[in-house]
C-alpha positions in Angstrom: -12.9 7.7 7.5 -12.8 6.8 11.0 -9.4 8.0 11.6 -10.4 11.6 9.9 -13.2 11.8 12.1 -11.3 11.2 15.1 -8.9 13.3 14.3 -11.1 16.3 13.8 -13.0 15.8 16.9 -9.6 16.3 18.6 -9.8 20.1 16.9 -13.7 20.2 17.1 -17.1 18.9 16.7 -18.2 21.5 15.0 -15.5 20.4 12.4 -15.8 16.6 12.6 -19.6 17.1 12.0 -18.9 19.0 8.9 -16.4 16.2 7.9 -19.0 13.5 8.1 -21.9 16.0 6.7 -19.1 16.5 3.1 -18.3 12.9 3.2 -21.9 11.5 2.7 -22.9 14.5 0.4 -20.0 13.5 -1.6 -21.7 9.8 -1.3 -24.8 11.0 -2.4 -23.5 12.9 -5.3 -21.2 9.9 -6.1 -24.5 7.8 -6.4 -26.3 10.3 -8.6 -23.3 10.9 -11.0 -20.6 7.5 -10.4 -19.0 7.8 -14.4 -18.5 11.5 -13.8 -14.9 10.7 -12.1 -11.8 9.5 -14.2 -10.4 6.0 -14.4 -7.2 6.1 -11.5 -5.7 2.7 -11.0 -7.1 -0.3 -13.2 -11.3 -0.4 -12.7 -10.6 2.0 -9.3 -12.1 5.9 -9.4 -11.5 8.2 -7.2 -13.4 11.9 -5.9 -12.5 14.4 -4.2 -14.3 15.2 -0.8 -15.3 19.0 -0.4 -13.5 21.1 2.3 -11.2 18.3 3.6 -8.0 16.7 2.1 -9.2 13.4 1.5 -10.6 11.3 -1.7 -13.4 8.4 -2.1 -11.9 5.4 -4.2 -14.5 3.4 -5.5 -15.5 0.8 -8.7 -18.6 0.5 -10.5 -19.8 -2.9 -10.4 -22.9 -3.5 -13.1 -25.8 -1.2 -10.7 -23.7 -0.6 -7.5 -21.1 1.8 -6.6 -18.6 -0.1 -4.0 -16.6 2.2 -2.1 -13.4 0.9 -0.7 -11.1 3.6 1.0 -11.4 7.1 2.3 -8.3 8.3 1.8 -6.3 10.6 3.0 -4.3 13.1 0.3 -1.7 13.8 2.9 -0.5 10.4 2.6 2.2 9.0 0.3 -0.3 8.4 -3.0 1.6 5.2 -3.3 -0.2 3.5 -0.4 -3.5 4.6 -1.9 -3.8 1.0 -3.1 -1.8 -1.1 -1.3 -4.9 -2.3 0.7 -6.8 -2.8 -2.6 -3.7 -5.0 -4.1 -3.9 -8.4 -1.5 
């Protein structure tokens, strides 16, 4: 997430602010609604963030919603979980 921010303030505030604003309304909604997204990789989930090319993975675990990656859809889907795998 960092490295998306960063990477639009390079262009623009005005767009890195937007990024952040889509990415914790996409949290929000995420916490409202967490079963509405499909099963992707074992317990893993994934949404799509609004306006950018990038998607929330995240697991359900019993009351909380964990998010573990920001990721990217630009990158090889492959590496989506590498991280998540050690």
């Amino acid at each position: 997430m960092a490295e998306g921010y960063d990477w639009y303030s390079k262009i623009s505030e005005k767009i890195s602010a937007s990024f952040l604003f889509e990415i914790k309304k996409t949290f929000n909604f995420l916490a409202e609604n967490p079963f509405l997204f499909q099963l992707v990789y074992k317990d893993f989930r994934q949404v799509p963030v609004k306006k950018f090319p990038f998607v929330i993975l995240y697991k359900i675990d019993v009351d909380n919603v964990k998010v573990y990656r920001v990721f990217p859809t630009n990158m090889n889907p492959k590496s989506k979980f590498t991280i998540l795998r050690k």
